[in-house]
C-alpha positions in Angstrom: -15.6 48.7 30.6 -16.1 44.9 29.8 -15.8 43.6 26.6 -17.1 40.4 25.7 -15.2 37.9 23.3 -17.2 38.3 20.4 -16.9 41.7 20.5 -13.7 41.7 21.2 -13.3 39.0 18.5 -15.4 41.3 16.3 -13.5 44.8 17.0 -9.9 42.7 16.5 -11.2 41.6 13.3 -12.6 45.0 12.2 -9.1 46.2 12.9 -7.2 43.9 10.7 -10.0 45.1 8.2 -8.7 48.8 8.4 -5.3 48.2 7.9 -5.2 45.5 5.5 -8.2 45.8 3.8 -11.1 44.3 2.2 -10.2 41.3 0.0 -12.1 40.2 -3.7 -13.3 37.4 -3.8 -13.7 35.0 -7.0 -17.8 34.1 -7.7 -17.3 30.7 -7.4 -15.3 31.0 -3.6 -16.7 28.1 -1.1 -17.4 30.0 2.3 -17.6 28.5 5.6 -20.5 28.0 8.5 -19.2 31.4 10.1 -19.6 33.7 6.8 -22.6 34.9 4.9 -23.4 36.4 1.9 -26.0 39.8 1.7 -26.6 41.2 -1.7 -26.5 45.6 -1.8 -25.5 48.0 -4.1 -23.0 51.3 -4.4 -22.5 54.0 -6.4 -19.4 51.2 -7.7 -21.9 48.6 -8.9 -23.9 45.5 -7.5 -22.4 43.2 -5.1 -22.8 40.5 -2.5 -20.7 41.7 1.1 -18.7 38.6 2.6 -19.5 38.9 6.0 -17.4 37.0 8.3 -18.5 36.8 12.4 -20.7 40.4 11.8 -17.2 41.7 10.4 -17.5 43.1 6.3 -14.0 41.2 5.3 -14.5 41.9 1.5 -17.1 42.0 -1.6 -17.6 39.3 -4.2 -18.8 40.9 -7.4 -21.7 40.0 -9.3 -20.4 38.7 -12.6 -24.1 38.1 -14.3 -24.9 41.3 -13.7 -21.9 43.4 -13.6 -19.9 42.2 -16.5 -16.8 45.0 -15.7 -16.4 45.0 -12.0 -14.5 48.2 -10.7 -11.5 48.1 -8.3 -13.8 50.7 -6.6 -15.8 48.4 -4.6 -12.5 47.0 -2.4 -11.1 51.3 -2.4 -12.6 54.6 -1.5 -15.7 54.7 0.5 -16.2 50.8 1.2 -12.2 50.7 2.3 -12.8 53.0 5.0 -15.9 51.5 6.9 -13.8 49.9 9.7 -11.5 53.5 9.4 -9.9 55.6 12.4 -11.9 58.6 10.4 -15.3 57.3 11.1 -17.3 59.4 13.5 -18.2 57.2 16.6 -19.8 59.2 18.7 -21.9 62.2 18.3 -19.4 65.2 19.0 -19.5 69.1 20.1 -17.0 71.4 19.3 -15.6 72.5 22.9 -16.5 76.3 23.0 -19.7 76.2 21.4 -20.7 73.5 24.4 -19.1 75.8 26.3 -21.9 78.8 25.6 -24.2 77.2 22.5 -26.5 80.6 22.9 -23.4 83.2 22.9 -19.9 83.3 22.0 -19.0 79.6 20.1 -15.8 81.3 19.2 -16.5 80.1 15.7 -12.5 81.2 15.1 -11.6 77.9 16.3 -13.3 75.8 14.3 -11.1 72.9 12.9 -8.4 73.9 15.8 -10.1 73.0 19.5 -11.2 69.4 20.1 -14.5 67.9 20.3 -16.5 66.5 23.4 -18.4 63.3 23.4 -22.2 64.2 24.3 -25.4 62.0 24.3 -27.7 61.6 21.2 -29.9 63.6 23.3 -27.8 66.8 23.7 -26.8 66.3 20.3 -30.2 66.4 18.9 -31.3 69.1 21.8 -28.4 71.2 21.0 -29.8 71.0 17.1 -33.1 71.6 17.6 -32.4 74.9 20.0 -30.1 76.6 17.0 -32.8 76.3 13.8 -35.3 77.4 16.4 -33.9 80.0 17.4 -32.2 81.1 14.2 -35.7 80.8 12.6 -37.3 83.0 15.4 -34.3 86.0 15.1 -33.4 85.8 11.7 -36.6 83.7 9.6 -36.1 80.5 7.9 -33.8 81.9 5.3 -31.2 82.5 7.7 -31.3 78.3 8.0 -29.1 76.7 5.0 -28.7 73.3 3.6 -25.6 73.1 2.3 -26.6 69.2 1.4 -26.5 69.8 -2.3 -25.4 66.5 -4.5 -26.8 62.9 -2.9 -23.6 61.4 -3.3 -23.1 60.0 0.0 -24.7 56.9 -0.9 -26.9 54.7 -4.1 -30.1 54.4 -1.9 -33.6 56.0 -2.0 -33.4 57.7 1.2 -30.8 60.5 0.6 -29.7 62.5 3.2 -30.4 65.8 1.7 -34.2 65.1 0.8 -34.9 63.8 4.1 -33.1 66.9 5.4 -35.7 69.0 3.3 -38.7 67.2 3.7 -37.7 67.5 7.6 -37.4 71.5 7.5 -39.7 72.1 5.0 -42.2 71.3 7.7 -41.1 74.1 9.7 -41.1 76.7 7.4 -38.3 75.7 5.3 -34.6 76.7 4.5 -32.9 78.2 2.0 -30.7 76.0 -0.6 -28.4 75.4 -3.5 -29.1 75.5 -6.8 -27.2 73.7 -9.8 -24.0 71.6 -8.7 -20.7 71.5 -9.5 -20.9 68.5 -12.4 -22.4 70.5 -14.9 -23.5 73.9 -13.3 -23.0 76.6 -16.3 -24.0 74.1 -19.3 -27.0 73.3 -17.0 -28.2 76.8 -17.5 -27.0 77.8 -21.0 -28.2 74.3 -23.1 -31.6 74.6 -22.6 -31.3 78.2 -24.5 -28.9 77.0 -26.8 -30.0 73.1 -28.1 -33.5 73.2 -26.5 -32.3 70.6 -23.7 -30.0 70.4 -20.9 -28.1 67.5 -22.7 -25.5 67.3 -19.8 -27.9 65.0 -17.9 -29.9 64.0 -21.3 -29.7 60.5 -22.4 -27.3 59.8 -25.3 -27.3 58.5 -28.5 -27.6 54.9 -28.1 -24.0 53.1 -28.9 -26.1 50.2 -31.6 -26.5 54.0 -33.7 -23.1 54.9 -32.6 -21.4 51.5 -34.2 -23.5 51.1 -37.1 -23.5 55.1 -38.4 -20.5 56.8 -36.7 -17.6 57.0 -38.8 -15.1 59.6 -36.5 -15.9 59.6 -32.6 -14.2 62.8 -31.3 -13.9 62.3 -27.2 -13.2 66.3 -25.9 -11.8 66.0 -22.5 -13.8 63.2 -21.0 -12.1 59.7 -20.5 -15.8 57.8 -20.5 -13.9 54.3 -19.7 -12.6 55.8 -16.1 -15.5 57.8 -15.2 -18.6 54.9 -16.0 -17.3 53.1 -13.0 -19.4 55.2 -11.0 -22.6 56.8 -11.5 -25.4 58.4 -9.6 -27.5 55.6 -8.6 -25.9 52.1 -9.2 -23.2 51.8 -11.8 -23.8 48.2 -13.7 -20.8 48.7 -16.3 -22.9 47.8 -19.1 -21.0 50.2 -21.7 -18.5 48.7 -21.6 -18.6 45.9 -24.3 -20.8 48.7 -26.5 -17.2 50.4 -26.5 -15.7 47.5 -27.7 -18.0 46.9 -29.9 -18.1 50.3 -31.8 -14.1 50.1 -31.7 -14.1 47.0 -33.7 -16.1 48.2 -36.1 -13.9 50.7 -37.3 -15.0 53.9 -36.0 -12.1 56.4 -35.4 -11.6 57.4 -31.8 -9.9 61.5 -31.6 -9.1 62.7 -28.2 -8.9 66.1 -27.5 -7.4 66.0 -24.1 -4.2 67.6 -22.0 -3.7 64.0 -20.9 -3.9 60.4 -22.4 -6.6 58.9 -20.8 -7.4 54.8 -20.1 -10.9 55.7 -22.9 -7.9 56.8 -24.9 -5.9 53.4 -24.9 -8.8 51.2 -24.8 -10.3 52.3 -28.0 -7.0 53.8 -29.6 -7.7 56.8 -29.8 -5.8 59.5 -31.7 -4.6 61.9 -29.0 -4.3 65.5 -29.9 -2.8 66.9 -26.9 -4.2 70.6 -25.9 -4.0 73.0 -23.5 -6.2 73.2 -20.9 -10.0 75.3 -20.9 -8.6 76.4 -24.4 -11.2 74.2 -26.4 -13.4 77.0 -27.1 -10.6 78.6 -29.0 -10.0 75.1 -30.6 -13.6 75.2 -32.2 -14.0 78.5 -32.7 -11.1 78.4 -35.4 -12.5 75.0 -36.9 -15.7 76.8 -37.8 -13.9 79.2 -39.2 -11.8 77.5 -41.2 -14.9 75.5 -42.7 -16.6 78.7 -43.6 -13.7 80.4 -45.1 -13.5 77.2 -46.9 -16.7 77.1 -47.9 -17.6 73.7 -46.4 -19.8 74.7 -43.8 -23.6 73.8 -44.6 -25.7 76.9 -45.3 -28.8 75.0 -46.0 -28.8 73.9 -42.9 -27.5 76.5 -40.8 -30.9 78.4 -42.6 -33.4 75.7 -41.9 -32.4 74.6 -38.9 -30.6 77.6 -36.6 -30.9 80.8 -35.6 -28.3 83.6 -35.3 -25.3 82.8 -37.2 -25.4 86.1 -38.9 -24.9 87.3 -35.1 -21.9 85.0 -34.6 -20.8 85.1 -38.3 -18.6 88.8 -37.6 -17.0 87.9 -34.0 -16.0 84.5 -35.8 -14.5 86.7 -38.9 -12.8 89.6 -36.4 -15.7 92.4 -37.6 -17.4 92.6 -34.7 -17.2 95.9 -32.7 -15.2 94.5 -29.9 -12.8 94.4 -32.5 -11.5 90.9 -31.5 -9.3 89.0 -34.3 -10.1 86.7 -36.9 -10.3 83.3 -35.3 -8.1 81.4 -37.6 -6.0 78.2 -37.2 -3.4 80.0 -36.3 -4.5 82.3 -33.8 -6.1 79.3 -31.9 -2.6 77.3 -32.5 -0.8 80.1 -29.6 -3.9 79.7 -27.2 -4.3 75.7 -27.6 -0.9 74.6 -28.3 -2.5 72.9 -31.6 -0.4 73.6 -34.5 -2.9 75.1 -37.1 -1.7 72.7 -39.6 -3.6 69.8 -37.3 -6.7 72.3 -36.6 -7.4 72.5 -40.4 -6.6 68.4 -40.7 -9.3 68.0 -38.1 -11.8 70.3 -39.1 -11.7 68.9 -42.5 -12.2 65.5 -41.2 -14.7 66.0 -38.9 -16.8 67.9 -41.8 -16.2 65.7 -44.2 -17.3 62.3 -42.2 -20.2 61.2 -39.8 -18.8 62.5 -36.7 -20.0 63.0 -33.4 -18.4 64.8 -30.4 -18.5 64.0 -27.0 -18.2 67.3 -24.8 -17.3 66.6 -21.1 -18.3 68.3 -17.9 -14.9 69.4 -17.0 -15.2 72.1 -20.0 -17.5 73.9 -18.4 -16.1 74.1 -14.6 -14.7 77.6 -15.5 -15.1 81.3 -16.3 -17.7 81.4 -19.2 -17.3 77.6 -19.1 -20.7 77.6 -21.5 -18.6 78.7 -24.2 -16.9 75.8 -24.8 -19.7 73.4 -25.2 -21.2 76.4 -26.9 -18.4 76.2 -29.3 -19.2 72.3 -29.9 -22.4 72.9 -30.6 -21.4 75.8 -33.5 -19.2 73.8 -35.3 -22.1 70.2 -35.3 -24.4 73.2 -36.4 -22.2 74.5 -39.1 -21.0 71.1 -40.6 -24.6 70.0 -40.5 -24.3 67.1 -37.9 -27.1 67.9 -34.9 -30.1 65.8 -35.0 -28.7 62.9 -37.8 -27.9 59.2 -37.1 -24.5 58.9 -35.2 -23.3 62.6 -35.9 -24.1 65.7 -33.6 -23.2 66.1 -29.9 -23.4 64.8 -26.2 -22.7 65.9 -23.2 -23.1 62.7 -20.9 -21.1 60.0 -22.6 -18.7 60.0 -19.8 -21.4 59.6 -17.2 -23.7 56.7 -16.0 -23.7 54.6 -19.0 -24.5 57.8 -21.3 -25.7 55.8 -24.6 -27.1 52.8 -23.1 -30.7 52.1 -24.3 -33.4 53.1 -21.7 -36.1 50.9 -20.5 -38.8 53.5 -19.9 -39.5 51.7 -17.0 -39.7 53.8 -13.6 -36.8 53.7 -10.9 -37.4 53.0 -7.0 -38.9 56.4 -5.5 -38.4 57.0 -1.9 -40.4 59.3 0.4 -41.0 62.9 -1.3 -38.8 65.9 0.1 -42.1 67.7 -0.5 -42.3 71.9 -0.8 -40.1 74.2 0.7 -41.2 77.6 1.2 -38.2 79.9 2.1 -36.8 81.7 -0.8 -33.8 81.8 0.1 -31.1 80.6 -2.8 -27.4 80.5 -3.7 -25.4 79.2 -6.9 -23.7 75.5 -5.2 -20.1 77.3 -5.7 -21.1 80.3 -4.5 -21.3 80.0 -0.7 -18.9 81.9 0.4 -19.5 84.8 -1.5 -23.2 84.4 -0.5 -21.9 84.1 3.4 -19.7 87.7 3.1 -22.2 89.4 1.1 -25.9 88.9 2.2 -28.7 90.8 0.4 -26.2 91.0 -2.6 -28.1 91.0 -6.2 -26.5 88.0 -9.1 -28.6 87.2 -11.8 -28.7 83.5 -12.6 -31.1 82.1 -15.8 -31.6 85.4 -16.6 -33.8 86.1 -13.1 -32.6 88.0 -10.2 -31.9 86.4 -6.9 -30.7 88.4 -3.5 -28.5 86.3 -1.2 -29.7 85.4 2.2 -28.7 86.2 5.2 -27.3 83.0 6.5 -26.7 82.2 10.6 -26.7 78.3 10.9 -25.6 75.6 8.4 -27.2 72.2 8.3 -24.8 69.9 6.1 -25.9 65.5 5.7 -24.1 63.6 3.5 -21.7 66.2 1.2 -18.3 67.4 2.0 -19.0 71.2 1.0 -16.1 72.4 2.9 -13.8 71.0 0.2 -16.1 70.8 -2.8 -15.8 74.9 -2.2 -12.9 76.4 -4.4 -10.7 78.5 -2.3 -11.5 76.9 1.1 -9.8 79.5 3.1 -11.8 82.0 2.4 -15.0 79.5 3.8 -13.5 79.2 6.5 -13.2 82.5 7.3 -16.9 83.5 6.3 -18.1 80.9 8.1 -16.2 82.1 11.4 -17.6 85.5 10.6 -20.7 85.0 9.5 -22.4 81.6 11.1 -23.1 81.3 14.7 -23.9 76.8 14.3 -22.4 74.2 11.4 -24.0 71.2 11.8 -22.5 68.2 10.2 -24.4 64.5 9.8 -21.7 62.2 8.3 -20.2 59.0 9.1 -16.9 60.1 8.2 -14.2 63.3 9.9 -14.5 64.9 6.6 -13.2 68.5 6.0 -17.1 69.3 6.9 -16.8 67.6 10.4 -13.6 68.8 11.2 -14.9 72.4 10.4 -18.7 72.0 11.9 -19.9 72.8 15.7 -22.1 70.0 16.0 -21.3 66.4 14.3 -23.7 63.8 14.0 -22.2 60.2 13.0 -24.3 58.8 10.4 -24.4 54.8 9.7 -22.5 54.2 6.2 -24.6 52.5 3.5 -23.4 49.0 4.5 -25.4 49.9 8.0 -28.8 50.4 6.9 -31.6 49.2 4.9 -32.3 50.7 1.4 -33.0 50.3 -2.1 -31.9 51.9 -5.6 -32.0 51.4 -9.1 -29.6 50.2 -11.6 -28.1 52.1 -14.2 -28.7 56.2 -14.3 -30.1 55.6 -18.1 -30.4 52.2 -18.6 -33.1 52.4 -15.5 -33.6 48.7 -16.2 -33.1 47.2 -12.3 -34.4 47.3 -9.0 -31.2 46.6 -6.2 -31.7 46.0 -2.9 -29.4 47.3 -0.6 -29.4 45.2 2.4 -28.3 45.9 5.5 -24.3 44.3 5.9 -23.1 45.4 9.5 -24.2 46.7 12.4 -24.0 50.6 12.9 -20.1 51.6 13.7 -20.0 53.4 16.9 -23.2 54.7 18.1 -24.0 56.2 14.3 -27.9 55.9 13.2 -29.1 56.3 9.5 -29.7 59.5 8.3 -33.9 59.3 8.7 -33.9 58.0 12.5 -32.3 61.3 13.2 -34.1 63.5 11.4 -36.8 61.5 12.9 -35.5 62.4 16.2 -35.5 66.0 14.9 -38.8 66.0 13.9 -39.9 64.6 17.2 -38.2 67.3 18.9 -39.9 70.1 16.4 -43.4 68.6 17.3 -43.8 67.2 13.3 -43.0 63.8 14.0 -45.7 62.2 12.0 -45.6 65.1 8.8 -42.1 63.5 8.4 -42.8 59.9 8.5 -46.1 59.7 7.9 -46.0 56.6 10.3 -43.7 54.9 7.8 -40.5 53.0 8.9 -37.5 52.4 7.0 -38.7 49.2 5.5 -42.2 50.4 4.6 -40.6 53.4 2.4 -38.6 50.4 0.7 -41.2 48.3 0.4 -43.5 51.2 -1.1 -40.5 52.0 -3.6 -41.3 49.1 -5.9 -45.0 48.0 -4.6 
């Protein structure tokens, strides 16, 4: 094969990226003739890509608009565009090329090597398996595993493309919920009237100028705002600051000390972990026993405490014990000496508590921001200027002020009509058990049963707890796992069919700036040309959609740049 000197030039150059990587450059750096500047956008924040002879050599941050730049922009995703784990070409597993209609030896996924085939046979081979598992087993039988929209900040998301794509033939079945905040999700919106965990938050101006005692349980808000849903501008930050110097006192309840913790010094109360419920539970009670607990409002503005009043005491009929200070201090690690000190203080001032995500990833994880919720309710703090609780303070600049103003919409993923569901953690128990009953928000659902997996843009083989026992469903349950990635991801490694996707520094899109702020519009420009012989993720489910005969339902004649364009027009 000849190579010319440019892309020879080029490919060294992308080398020396991969190994040494990307370099930060300062905002007032002087570039030469051979190096441009194109503004985009990442889940990391705004920035302009330094783009050297068609080679990304590094990022140069936008100060005026991103007044914290995160270390994230030169790591993780953005390292690894030039990266021997990017999927060139696309690739079939070797037995199921072998015999795609019969025995793929699924057994050897993740163990036999892939062969290089043609977009063509890629796409063919695709387009035959949800064919055919629609025709022998109905559109049920055809999952999306595509939950979450993380692979990138843009409009055009891989999963909603993938759903508006086989929604047009009949549908698919999906996930519900997600792993972030899956139980309290579910359970808030019965308990507090909201689902709070993606809610807006109090804003931080309330925060500094009513908050006396902040009480951070398990989150670490100063790491995790560094990256948010759509793109992270950092804007928080100085708000912390700000509330810290005014003298509100920071308590973190947390089995580690966090950065949040150090940057606002914070008290840390060390505990053990998923035994915060326990924590609470005996903070109520001491503040009843006590008698500092506030019955008007408990009467005016809850219902059930005479319900929780006897499990809290130790009368109920399970015949479960008083949940004092002390019997929380063997579960939490606490001593009850510091459970009484903090459920005094936290009565006694204007506090409000910031419940994290990670609570709830657990058995009965509900209870514990259940158990937040109880003691705010009982001390009188819900619904009161900079007291109560909040479940998204950690997350996408959770207490920023929203504009009101509406975000840049891409192309709708439109109606799917198979009925075919399954809880986002539960897929391997819905791959060994199909037609099995499970109630979720109180309805009753039947698992399908599931032939051919279509994954774009998640890693579901590792989100999955226990990924061994995926594995195996998988090899005895699904005849085809397609994969649509740019990266050889657990889900690649384990699929039959993988189709390279272009990263979001290949491709033209747009998103919007700041999950609740919503107060910009970022274009995402195009940085590089596609690695390998990747295309973005809605030229091939164009391609798809071409080969099912519903080009035009899927694009509606649009290109790439006209569903941009339309996103803010």
């Amino acid at each position: 094969m000849s190579l010319s000197r440019r892309a020879f030039l080029k490919s060294t150059a992308a080398i020396a990226i991969a190994t040494g990587g990307l370099k930060l450059f300062g905002v007032n750096e002087v570039f030469g003739s051979d190096t441009i500047l194109i503004p985009h956008a990442s889940h990391y924040g705004p920035f302009k890509a330094v783009v050297k002879n068609g080679v990304l050599i590094g990022v140069q941050p936008l100060k005026d608009f991103d007044p914290m730049p995160t270390q994230m922009l030169l790591e993780g995703v953005l390292s690894r565009t030039y990266h021997p784990t990017r999927v060139q070409y696309p690739m079939v597993r070797r037995s199921y090329l072998a015999n795609p209609r019969g025995d793929t030896k699924p057994h050897l996924r993740g163990k036999e090597p892939f062969v290089r085939v043609s977009w063509e046979d890629a796409l063919a081979l695709v387009a035959d398996a949800s064919l055919r598992t629609i025709e022998e087993h109905g559109n049920d039988a055809l999952f999306s595993s595509s939950y979450g929209g993380w692979s990138h900040a843009g409009v055009l998301r891989p999963q909603v493309l993938q759903g508006r794509l086989f929604g047009l033939i009949g549908g698919h079945s999906v996930t519900t919920g997600d792993y972030s905040g899956g139980a309290s999700q579910i359970s808030l919106p019965h308990i507090i009237g909201d689902m709070e965990v993606y809610s807006p938050q109090t804003s931080w101006e309330v925060i500094r100028d009513h908050t006396e005692v902040f009480v951070l349980v398990g989150c670490d808000p100063w790491k995790n705002n560094r990256i948010e849903y759509t793109v992270a501008d950092h804007q928080m930050y100085s708000r912390w600051e700000a509330i810290r110097d005014a003298g509100v006192k920071f308590v973190s309840i947390n089995p580690q000390r966090t950065t949040t913790d150090e940057a606002m010094r914070a008290e840390w109360v060390k505990i053990i972990p998923n035994t915060d419920t326990a924590l609470f539970l005996a903070m109520c009670w001491h503040v009843y026993t006590t008698g500092k607990y506030d019955k008007a409002y408990l009467d005016k503005y809850t219902v059930g405490f005479e319900k929780f009043l006897p499990y809290l005491l130790g009368k109920d009929a399970d015949g479960t014990p008083p949940k004092t200070p002390e019997w929380a201090e063997k579960i939490t690690g606490i001593p009850a000496a510091k459970i009484v000190e903090m459920a005094d203080l936290f009565a006694s001032k204007r506090t409000e508590f910031a419940g994290a995500w990670s609570l709830q990833r657990a058995h009965h994880g509900e209870m514990s921001h259940w158990a937040i919720i109880a003691f705010a309710a009982m001390t009188g703090k819900i619904g009161k200027p900079g007291e109560g609780v909040g479940f998204s303070w950690h997350y996408g600049g959770g207490g920023m002020p929203v504009s009101g103003k509406r975000g840049a919409v891409g192309i709708p993923q439109g109606r799917n009509p198979a009925k075919g569901r399954c809880p986002a953690s539960r897929i391997s128990e819905m791959l060994l058990n199909p037609g099995k009953a499970y109630t979720r928000d109180g309805q009753r659902f039947e698992y399908p049963d599931v032939h051919m997996i279509y994954n774009a843009g998640n890693n579901f083989v590792h989100h999955q707890q226990n990924t061994n026992e995926l594995i195996e469903a998988m090899a005895k349950k699904v005849h085809t796992v397609v994969n649509q990635d740019p990266w050889w991801c657990a889900s690649s490694r384990y699929a039959d069919i993988v189709l390279p996707a272009t990263s979001h520094l290949e491709r033209d899109d747009i998103s919007t700036g700041g999950t609740y702020s919503n107060d910009k519009i970022w274009a995402m420009r195009q940085v590089i040309q596609p690695y390998g012989e990747s295309l973005d993720d809605f030229e091939i489910f164009r391609r798809l959609a071409e080969l099912f005969g519903v080009e035009y339902g899927f694009t509606e004649g649009l290109t790439v740049m006209d569903i941009v364009k339309n996103s803010y027009a």
